[in-house]
N, C-alpha and C positions, 0 to 999 in steps of 0.2 A: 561404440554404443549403438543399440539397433532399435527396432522398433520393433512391439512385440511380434505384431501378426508378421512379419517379414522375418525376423529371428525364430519362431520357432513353427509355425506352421507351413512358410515359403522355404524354407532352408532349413537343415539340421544344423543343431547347436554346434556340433563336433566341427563342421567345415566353417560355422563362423570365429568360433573359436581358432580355427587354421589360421585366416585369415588377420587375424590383427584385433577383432573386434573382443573389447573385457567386459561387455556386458549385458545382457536382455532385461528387456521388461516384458512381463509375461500375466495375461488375467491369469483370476485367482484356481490354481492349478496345483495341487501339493503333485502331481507325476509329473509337469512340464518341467517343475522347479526343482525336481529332482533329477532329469536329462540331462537340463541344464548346469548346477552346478555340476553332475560329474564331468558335463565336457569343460571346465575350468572356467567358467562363466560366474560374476557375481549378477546376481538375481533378483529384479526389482517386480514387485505387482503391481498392476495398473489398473481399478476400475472405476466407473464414473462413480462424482462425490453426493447425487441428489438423485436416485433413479425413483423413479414411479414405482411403487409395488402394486402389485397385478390387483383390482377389485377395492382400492384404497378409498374410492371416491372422488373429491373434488381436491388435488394435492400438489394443484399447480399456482404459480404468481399470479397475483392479480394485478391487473393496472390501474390508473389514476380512476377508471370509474367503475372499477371494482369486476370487471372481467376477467374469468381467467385465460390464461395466456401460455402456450409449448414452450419452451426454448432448449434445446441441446439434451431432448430426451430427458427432462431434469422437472422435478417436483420443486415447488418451494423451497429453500435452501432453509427460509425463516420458521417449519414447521418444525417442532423436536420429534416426531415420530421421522420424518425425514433423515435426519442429521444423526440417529440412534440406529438405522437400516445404516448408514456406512459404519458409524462406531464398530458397529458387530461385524462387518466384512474386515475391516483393518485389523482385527484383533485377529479375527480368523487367521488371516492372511500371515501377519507378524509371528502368529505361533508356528508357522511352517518354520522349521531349522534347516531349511536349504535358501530362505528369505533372508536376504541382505537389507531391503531396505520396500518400503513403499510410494509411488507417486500419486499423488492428488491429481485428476482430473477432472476440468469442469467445477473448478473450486471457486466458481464467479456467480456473478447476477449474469441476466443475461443480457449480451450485448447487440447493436444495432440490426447486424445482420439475422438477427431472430425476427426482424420487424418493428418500426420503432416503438407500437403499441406493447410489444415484447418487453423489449429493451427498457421502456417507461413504467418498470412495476418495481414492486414489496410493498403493496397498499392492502393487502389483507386486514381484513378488519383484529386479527390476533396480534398483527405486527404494532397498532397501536402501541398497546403497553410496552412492548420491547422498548419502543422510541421513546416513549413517554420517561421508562427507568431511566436511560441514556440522557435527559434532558433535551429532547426534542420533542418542537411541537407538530405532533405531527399531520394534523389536520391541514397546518400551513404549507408544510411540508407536500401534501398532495396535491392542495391548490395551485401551490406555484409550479410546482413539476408541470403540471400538466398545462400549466401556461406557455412554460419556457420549452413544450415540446411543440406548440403551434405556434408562441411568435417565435421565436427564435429559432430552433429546430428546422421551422416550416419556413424558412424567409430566410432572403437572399439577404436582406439587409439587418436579419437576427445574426448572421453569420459572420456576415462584415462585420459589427458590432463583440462577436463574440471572438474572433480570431486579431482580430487588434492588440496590439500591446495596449494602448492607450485608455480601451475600451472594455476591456475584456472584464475587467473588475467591477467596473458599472455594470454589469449584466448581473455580473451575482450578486451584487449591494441590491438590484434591482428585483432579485427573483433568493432571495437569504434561502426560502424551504427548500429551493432544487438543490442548491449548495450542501445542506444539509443532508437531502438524500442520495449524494455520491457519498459524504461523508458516514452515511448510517450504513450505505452496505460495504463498506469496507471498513467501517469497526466487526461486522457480523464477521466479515468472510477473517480477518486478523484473528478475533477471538475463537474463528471454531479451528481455524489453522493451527495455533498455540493447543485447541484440547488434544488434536490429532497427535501434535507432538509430544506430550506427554504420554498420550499411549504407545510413542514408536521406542522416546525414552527408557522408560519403561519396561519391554519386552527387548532393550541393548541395542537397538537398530536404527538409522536413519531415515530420516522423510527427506520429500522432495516433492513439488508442484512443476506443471506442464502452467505458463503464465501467459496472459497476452503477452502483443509486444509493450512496450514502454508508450507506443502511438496510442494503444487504445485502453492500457491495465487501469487507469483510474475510471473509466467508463463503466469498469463492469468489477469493481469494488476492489482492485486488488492495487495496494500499496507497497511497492518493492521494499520499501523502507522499513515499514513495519514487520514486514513477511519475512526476509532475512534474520530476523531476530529466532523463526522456529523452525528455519527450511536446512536441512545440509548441501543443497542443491535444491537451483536454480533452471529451469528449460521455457524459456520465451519461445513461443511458438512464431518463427519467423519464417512467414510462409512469403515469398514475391511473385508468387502468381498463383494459380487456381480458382476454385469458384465456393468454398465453404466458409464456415465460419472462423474467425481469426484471421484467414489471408490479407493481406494491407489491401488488396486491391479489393476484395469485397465486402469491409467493412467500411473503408473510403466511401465506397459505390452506392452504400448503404445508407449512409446519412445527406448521401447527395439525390437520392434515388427520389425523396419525398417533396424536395423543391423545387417548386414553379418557376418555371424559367421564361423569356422571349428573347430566342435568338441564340446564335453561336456565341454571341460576345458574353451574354449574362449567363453561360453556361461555363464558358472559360474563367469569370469573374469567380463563380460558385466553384467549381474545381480547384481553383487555386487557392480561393480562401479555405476551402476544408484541408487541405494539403498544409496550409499553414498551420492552421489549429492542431492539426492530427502532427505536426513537425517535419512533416515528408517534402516543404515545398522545394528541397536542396537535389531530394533525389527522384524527381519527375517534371518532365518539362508538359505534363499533358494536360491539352486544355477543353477535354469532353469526354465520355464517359467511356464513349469508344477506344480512344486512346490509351486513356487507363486502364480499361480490360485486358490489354497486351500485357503489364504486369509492371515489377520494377526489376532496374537492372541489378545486379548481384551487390552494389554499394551497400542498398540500402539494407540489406539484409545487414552489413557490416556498421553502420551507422546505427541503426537499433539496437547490434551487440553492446556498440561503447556507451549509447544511452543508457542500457540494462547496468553495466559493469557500474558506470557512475554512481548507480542508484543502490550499488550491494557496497558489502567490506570482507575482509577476507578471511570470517567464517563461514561465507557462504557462494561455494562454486557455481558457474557459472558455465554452463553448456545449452548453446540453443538449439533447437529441433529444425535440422530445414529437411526439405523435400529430395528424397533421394535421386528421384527423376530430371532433377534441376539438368538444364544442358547446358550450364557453366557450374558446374558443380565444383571443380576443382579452384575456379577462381573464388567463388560462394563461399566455401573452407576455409582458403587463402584469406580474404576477408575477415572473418569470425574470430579467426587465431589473432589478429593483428593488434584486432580489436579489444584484446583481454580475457577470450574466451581460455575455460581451463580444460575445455573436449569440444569435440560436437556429436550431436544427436544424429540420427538419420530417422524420418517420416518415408513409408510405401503406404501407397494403398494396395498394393500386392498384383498379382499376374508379373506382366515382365519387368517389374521392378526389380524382382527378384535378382535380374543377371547382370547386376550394376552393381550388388554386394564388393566384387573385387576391386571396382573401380574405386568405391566410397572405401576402402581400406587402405589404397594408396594414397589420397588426398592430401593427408599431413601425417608428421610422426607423435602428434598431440592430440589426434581427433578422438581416440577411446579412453584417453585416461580419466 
């Protein structure tokens, strides 16, 4: 499996196809997709789930005091003129007869590494009623988020508190709206995942989502549990190093980026409590920000596949996206597989990514199926 821009616009389909690889995903393209299936490729489209339309006006998230807010090129996800611009692209897309199947991108709220002011939204004054239909209140709901992003959030000893086994439930008993609004954007992102599938149904074809890892998918709305129920495929985006959004190491970086620290010691303190929370404290010994910048070693890429695998059943395949560039890539794979993966994905950002295609073909005899 490749990744689109490295499969069809770094490499021709014909030689990936040589090579071992069954599959591309490719934006929406009726001639890409038809290159591609003739070099014997199955064919997925990939384009973002919330984009901004050109001239739309004001069509971004707002936060706790009602700002709006960027995150991953994405408009409100909560707007229905929003969510009605992809309807029309997946339809589009699904009617191409050389289209196998489609991936969801960006099918989240937005998460830390947007900024936590970012991350801290779906407070639009329209989003009320949704919540209100749902049984949340949602006025509490705003209050307390926006609480539980400066104590807790903002503090060394919000964190201690919140990464605790012992503790951790006192936090939400203590702050119920924030609770509430994990839980409201991943009823949205579950219900419009479910609509999607019904149009993939529908036109005889399967869906599939690009998802955090399992360290951060309840962050940013997405419940593997629920999600499983509409996905035919699974791609946890399991990045262990770089500097965008999703990578462990820069959404780690993220939540630790906004609290006050004095000293090495209360920075180690802080590092390893978010390490805990986020479940990585097994696979990184790093106790500053510096440290963690280096990245994580190939495990943990492997430890997030079995958390993901734990969290699906076996209607719903399971291939994560890592980075083709990785220079333990073969051990990376090695990992993945062991782990319960039923493929892996391969991520370039393109240029000399491209001459590592042969490499990433060899990896395993499982990685394209």
């Amino acid at each position: 499996m490749a990744n689109p821009r490295f499969a069809i616009y770094d490499q021709p389909a014909a030689d990936l196809a040589a090579l071992g690889f069954d599959m591309v995903v490719i934006p929406l393209d009726p001639k890409l997709a038809r290159v591609a299936k003739a070099a014997g490729l199955n064919v997925w489209v990939c384009t973002v789930t919330f984009p901004i339309p050109r001239g739309a006006g004001d069509v971004l998230a707002h936060d706790v005091y009602g700002v709006p807010r960027m995150w991953f090129r994405s408009g409100s996800p909560g707007l229905r003129a929003t969510r009605e611009r992809h309807l029309e692209t997946i339809r589009e897309a699904l009617a191409v007869p050389e289209v196998d199947g489609f991936y969801l991108d960006g099918i989240r709220f937005a998460a830390p590494s947007s900024g936590v002011e970012a991350f801290l939204t779906r407070f639009r004054d329209e989003t009320g009623d949704e919540a209100r239909r749902l049984g949340y209140d949602f006025d509490r709901m705003r209050e307390h988020t926006r609480l539980f992003g400066h104590e807790i959030l903002g503090t060394l000893s919000g964190w201690e508190r919140l990464a605790a086994a012992d503790s951790s439930n006192e936090v939400w008993d203590q702050y119920p709206g924030a609770a509430d609004w994990l839980a409201f954007r991943a009823d949205f992102i579950t219900e419009f995942v479910a609509e999607n599938a019904g149009i993939a149904s529908e036109a005889g074809k399967e869906l599939g989502a690009y998802l955090y890892s399992p360290a951060f998918s309840r962050l940013v709305g997405q419940d593997y549990t629920r999600l499983r129920e509409h996905l035919s495929v699974i791609l946890p985006m399991i990045y262990r190093f770089g500097g965008w959004e999703s990578v462990l190491v820069t959404e780690i970086c993220s939540l630790i980026g906004r609290v006050p620290v004095a000293g090495d010691a209360e920075e180690a303190c802080l590092v390893r409590t978010v390490l805990e929370f986020c479940g990585l404290a097994s696979e990184s010994d790093a106790e500053s920000r510096r440290q963690l910048a280096r990245g994580f070693a190939p495990g943990a890429v492997a430890h997030q596949t079995r958390r993901a695998a734990g969290l699906l059943d076996d209607s719903t395949r399971l291939v994560p996206i890592v980075k083709i560039e990785d220079d333990a890539l073969v051990e990376t794979v090695a990992g993945v597989e062991a782990a319960g993966a039923a493929g892996v994905s391969f991520f370039t950002s393109g240029g000399d990514d491209r001459d590592r295609a042969p490499e990433a073909a060899t990896t395993s005899q499982t990685a394209f199926s």
